[in-house]
C-alpha positions in Angstrom: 0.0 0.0 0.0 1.2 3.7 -1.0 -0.7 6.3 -0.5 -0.6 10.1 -2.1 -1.7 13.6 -1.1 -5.8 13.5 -0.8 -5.7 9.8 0.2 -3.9 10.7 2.5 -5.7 13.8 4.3 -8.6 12.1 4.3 -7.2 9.0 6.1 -5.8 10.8 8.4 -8.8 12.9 9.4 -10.6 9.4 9.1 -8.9 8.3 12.3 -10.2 11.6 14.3 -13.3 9.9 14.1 -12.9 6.4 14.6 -9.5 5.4 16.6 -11.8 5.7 19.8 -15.1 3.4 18.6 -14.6 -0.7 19.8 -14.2 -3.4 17.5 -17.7 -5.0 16.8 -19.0 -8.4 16.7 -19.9 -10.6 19.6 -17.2 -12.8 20.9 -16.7 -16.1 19.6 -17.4 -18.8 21.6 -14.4 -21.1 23.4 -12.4 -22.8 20.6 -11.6 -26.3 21.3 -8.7 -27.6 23.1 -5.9 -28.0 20.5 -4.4 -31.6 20.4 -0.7 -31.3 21.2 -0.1 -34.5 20.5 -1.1 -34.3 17.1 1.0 -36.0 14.3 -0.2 -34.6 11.1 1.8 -33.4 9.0 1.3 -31.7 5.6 2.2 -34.2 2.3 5.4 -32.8 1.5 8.0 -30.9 2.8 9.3 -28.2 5.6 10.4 -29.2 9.3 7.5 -30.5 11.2 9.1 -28.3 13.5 7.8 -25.1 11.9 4.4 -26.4 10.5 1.6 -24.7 12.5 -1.4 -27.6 13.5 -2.9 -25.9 16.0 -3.3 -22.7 18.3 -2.6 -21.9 22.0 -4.3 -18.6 23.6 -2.4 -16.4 26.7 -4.3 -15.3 29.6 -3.8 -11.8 28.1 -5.7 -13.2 24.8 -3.1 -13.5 22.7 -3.4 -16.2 20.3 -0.2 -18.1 18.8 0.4 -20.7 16.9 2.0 -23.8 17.7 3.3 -27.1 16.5 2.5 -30.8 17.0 4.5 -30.2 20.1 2.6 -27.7 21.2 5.5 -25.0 21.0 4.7 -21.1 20.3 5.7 -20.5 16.7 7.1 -17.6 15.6 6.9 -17.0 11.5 9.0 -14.8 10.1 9.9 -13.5 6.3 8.9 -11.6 3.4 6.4 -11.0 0.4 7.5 -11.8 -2.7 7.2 -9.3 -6.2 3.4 -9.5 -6.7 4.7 -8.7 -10.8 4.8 -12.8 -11.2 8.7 -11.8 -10.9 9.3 -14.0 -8.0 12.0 -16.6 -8.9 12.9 -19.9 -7.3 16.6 -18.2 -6.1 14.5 -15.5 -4.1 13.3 -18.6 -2.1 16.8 -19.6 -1.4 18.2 -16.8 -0.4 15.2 -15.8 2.1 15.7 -19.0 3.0 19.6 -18.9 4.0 18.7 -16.0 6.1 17.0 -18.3 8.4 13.2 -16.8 8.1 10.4 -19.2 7.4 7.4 -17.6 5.7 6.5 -16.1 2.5 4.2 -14.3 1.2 3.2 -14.9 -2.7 0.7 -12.5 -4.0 -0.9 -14.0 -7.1 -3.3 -12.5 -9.4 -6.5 -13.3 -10.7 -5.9 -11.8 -14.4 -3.3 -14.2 -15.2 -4.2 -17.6 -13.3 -7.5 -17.2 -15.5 -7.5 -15.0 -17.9 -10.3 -16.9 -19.6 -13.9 -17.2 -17.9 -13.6 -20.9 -16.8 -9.9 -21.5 -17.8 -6.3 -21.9 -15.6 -3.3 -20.9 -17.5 -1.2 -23.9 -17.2 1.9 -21.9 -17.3 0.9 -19.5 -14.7 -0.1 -22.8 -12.5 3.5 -24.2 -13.8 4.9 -21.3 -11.9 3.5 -21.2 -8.8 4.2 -25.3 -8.6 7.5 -25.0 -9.1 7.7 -22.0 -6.6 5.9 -24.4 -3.8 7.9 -27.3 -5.1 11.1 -25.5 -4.2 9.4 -24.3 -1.0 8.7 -27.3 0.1 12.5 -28.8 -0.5 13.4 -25.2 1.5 11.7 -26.0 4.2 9.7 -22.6 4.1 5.7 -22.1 4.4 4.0 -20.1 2.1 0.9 -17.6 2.4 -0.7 -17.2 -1.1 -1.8 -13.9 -1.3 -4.9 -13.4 -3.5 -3.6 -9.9 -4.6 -5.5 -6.4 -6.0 -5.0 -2.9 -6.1 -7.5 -0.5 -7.5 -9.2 -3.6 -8.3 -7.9 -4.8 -11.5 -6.1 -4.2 -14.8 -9.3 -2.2 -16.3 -8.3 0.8 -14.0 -4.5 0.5 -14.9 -3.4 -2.4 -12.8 -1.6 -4.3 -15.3 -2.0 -8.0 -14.8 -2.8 -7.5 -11.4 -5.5 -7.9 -9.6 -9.2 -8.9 -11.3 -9.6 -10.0 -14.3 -11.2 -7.8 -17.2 -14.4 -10.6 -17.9 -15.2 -10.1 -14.3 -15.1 -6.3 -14.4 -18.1 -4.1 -14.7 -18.2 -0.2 -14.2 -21.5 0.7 -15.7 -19.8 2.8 -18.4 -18.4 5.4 -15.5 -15.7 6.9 -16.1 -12.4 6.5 -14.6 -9.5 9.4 -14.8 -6.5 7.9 -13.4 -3.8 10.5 -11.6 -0.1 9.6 -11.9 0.3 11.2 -8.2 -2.0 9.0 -6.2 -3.1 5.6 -7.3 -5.0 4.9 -3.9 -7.3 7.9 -5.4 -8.0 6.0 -8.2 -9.7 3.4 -5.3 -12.2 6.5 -5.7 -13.3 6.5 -9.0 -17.1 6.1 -10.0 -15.9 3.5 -12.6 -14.1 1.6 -9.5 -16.6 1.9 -7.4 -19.2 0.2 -9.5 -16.9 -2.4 -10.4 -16.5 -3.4 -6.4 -20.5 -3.1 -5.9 -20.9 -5.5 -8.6 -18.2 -7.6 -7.1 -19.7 -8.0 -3.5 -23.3 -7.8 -5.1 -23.6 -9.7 -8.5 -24.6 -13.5 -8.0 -22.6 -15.1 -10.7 -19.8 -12.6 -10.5 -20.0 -13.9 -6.5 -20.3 -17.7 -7.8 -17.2 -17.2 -10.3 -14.9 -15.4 -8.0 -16.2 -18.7 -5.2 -15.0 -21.2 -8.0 -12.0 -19.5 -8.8 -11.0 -20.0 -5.3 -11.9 -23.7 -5.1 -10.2 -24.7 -8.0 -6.7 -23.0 -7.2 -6.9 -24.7 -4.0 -7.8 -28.2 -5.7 -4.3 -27.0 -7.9 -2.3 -26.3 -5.1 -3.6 -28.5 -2.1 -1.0 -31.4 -1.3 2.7 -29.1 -0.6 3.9 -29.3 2.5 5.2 -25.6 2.3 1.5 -24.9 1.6 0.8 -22.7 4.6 -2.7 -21.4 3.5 -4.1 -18.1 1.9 -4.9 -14.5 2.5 -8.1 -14.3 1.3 -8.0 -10.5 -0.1 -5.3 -8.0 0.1 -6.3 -4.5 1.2 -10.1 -4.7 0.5 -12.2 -1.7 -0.7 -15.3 -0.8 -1.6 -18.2 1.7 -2.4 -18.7 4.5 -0.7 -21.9 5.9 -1.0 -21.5 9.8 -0.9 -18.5 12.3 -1.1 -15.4 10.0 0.0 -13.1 13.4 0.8 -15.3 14.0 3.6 -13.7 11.8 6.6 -17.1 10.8 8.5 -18.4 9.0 4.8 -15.4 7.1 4.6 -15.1 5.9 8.1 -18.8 4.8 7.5 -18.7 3.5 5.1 -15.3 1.1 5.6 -17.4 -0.2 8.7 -20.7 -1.0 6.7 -17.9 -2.7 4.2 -16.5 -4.8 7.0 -20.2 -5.9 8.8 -21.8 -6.6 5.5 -20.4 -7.0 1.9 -16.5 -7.6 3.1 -17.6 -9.9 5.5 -20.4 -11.9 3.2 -17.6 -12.2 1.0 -15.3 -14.0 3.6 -17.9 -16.7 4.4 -18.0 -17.6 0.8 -14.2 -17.7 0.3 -13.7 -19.8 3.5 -16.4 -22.3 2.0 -15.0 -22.3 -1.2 -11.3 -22.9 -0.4 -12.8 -25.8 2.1 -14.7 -27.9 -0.5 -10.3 -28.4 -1.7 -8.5 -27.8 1.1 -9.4 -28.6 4.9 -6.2 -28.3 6.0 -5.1 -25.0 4.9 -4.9 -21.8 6.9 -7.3 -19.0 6.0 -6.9 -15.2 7.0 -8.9 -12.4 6.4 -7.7 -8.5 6.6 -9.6 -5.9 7.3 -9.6 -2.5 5.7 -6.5 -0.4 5.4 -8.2 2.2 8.2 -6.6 -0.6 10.7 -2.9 0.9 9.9 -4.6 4.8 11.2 -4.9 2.7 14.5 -9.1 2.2 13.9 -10.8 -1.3 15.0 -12.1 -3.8 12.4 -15.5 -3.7 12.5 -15.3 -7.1 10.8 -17.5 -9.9 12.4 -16.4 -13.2 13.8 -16.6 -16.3 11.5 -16.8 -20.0 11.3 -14.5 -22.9 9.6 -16.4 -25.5 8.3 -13.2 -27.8 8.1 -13.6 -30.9 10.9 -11.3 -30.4 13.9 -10.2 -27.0 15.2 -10.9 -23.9 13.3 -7.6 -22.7 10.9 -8.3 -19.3 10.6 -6.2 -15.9 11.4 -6.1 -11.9 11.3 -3.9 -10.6 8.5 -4.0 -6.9 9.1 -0.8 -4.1 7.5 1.0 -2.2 9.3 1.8 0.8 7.8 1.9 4.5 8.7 -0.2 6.9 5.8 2.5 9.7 6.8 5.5 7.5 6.0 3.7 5.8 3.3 3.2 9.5 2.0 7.0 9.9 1.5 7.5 11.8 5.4 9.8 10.2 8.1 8.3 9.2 10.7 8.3 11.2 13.9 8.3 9.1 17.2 5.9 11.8 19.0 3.0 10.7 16.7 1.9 8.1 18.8 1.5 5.5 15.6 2.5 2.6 16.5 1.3 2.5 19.6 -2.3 3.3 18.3 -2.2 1.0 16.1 -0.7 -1.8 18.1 -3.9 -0.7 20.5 -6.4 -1.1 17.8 -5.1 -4.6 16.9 -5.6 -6.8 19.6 -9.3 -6.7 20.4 -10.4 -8.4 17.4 -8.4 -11.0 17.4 -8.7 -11.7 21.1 -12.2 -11.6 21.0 -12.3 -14.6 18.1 -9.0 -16.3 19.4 -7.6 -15.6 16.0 -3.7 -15.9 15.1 -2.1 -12.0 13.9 0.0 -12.8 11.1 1.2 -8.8 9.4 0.7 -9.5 6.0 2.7 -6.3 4.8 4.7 -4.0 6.9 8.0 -2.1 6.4 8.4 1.6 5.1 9.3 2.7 1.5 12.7 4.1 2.4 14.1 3.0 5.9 17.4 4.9 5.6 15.9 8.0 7.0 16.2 8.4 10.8 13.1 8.4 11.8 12.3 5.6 9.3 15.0 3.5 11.0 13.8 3.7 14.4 10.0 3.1 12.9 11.3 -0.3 11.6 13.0 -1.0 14.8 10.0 -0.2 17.3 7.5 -2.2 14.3 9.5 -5.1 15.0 9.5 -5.1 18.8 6.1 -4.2 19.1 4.8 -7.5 16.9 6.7 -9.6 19.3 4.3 -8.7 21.3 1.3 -8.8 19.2 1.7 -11.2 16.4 2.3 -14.5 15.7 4.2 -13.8 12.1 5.0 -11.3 9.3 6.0 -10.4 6.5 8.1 -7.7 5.5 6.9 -5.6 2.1 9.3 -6.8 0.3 12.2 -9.0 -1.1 14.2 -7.6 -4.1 17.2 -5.7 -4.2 18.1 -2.0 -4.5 18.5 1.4 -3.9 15.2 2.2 -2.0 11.2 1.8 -2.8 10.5 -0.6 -0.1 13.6 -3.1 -1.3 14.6 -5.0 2.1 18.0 -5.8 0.2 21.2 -3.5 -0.9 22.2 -3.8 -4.3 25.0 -6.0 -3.0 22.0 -8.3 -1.6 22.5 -7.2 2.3 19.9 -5.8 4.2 19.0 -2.6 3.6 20.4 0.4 5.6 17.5 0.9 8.5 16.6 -2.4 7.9 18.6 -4.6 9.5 16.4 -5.3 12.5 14.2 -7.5 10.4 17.4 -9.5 10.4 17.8 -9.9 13.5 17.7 -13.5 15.9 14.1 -14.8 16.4 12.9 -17.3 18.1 10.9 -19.7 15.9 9.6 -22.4 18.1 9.7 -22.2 21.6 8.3 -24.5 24.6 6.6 -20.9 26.5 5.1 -18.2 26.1 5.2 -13.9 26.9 7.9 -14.2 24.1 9.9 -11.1 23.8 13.0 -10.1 21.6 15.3 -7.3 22.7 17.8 -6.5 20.3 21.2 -5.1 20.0 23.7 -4.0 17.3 26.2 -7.2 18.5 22.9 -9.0 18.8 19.8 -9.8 21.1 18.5 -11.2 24.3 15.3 -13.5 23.8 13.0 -13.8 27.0 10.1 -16.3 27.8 8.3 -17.9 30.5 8.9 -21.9 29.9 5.7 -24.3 30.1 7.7 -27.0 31.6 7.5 -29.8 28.9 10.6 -29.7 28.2 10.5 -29.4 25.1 13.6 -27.8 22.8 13.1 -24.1 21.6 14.7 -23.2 18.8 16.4 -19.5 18.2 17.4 -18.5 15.0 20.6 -16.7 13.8 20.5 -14.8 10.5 24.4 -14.8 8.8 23.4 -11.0 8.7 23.5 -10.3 12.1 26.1 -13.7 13.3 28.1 -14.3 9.8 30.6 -15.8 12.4 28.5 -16.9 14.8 27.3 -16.3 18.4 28.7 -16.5 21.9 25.6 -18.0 24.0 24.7 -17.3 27.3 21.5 -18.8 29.5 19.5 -18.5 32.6 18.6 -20.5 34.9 21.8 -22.6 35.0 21.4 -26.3 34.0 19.4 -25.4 30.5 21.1 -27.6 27.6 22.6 -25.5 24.8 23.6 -26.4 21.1 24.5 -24.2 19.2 24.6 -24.4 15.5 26.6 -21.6 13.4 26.3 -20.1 10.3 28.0 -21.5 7.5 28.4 -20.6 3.9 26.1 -17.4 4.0 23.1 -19.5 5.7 21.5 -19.2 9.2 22.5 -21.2 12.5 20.7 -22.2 15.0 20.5 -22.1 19.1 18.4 -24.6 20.6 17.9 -24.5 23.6 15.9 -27.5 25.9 14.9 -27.0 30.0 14.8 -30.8 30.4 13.2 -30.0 34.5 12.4 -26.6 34.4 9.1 -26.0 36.1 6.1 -24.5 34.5 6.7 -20.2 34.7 10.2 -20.8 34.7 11.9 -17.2 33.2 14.1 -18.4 30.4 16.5 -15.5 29.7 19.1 -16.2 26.4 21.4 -13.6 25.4 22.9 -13.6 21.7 26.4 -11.7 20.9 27.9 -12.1 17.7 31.4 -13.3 17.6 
């Protein structure tokens, strides 16, 4: 998401309005018991380590996933080009940096460009993408992607596809300055009514879904799907003045939005009960303003796989300023995130996060306070996004190291660990990784990105009597610190502290 000048204002003055009004929807009733003893793993593929089968929820709400062991899980990674530039060497490489999720954004327009139709090729690519996944040992979150809709409103081949397009004749004037206006346009907005509204435009976006999962069900690196990125819609009367649009994005989220979740969810089940399925809300959520979206039900058997993908951005930043710590941002929005997902025991996964140029100083310090503060909030992210270059939201240097401002993103994690009240401090020599141990004994595992450890890391614990092994980089790909408790007693504070050598 970018956002430009009048976008912008009235986001901005959208928040006024709404960052005080509670998140709506009664809350869901007691999930069942997750079974920590479960076996099942997916049909191919990554570490059953790092394979999520179930859920665990904190006093404080917080929902996490966990493994067959029952261990937190902590996903971490990027989104790939959502161009259909992705390659099977971007893969590795996030990969050898020791982060275990990516986000694929695919497209509509070019999986079926034809009413009724895959593109084998298209299909080809995405196979071989999971395939090499899968040998990686990464999970991947298919992003069903759109901006401004589709290519009829200058998308490219992004987004959906021109046979399942109608804007009444209304025009559409597109400005070079601010795409997000374009979200605006009469032609855009019909095109979204008919969308939500049409029966067979409903029934064909429905099958669309059911026969990419049928396609892609079966990889073990197959983590599941975000239903819809960044989801828009009409907005009946003047959408510059801020009390329409905060209106009307809550009518969007209790009605249309959230009709069009229940379909989704029941058309990627009749393929796919094992996948995981998350729904975002609208991108008022990054000003710091509650979903209004309801809760919903999985019709898979067994526990519910469903989760909260919300982005994390700041409309200032986005809007090319750098960020100033005083604004209160992410602590707003970190505020406005919790309640919907406590209230439906749903898993946060940040979908897209990460500012367009991170070498500013405020910038820098925004990336470093967005990663502490979804330690405490979210079970995964992705970063927006892996490629390399000079700037425009590149996580990479031209050289292929992390960018300058970036470099917390790289820093050690904790992917599976036998607690929970997980928190990562870290440090320019490297970090200190806290949690409160649930007594199985079970190993945690801490991750060591070659960025941050290219020679390793010197390893200390608390409490004494905690067995260490300690895995280092090599070759330009991530260690590993595991760490097991073998008679540490349930609340036990684990304290490990990571310096580079």
């Amino acid at each position: 998401m970018r956002l430009r000048r009048t976008a912008v204002a009235v986001l901005l003055a959208a928040t006024a309005i709404l960052t005080a009004a509670p998140a709506q929807g009664a809350p869901a009733p007691d999930a069942p018991v997750p079974d920590a003893t479960s076996t099942e793993l997916p049909a191919h593929g990554a570490p059953a380590a790092h394979v999520p089968t179930g859920t665990a929820t904190d006093p404080d709400g917080r929902t996490s996933l966990t493994d067959a062991h029952g261990r937190r899980l902590h996903l971490r990674g990027f989104n790939l080009d959502k161009y259909a530039e992705a390659t099977e060497a971007d893969l590795t490489s996030i990969a050898a940096q020791g982060f275990t999720l990516v986000r694929l954004p695919v497209s509509w327009t070019r999986l079926e460009p034809t009413r009724g139709h895959l593109d084998p090729v298209e299909l080809r690519r995405l196979r071989q993408l999971l395939g090499r996944a899968d040998r990686l040992g990464l999970l991947v979150l298919i992003d069903f992607h759109q901006d401004v809709y589709g290519p009829q409103f200058g998308g490219g081949t992004n987004g959906i596809p021109p046979w399942a397009t109608r804007d009444d004749g209304l025009p559409f004037t597109p400005d070079p300055d601010d795409w997000f206006a374009g979200y605006f346009q009469p032609a855009v907005q019909a095109a979204f009514r008919h969308l939500y509204d049409d029966p067979d435009l409903r029934a064909w976006q429905a099958d669309f879904y059911t026969r990419l999962a049928r396609e892609l069900r079966g990889h073990r690196s197959l983590l599941g799907y975000d239903l819809f990125n960044e989801p828009f819609g009409p907005v009946d009367g003047d959408p510059t003045d801020p009390a329409v649009l905060a209106a009307a994005s809550a009518a969007l989220e209790q009605g249309r939005l959230a009709d069009m979740y229940r379909r989704l969810i029941t058309a990627v089940r009749r393929a796919d009960s094992r996948a995981w399925l998350f729904v975002e809300p609208t991108v008022l959520v990054g000003q710091g303003v509650p979903t209004r979206l309801p809760g919903f039900t999985d019709p898979r058997p067994g526990a519910p796989r469903l989760g909260y993908a919300p982005h994390f951005y700041d409309t200032a930043v986005e809007n090319g300023a750098d960020w100033d710590p005083s604004d209160g941002f992410v602590e707003r929005y970190a505020a406005a995130i919790t309640a919907y997902p406590a209230a439906h025991r749903l898993p946060v996964l940040v979908g897209e996060w990460g500012p367009p140029n991170s070498r500013t100083p405020g910038n820098t310090l925004l990336v470093r306070r967005q990663v502490a503060a979804m330690d405490g909030f979210a079970a995964g992210w992705t970063m927006w996004y892996w490629c390399r270059g000079g700037g425009g939201y590149c996580a990479l240097d031209p050289a292929g190291h992390p960018a300058p401002g970036d470099e917390p993103a790289f820093g050690p994690y904790p992917a599976a660990v036998a607690g929970s009240d997980v928190r990562t401090d870290l440090r320019a020599d490297g970090g200190t990784v806290r949690w409160t141990d649930d007594g199985t004994g079970h190993t945690g595992e801490l991750v060591l990105p070659p960025a941050a450890f290219p020679h390793g890391a010197r390893v200390a614990v608390s409490p004494a009597g905690a067995r260490v092994e300690v895995e280092q980089p090599a070759d330009g790909h991530a260690g590993t610190v595991r760490i097991r408790l073998p008679h540490a007693r349930p609340g036990t504070a684990v304290t490990v502290t990571l310096t580079a050598r």
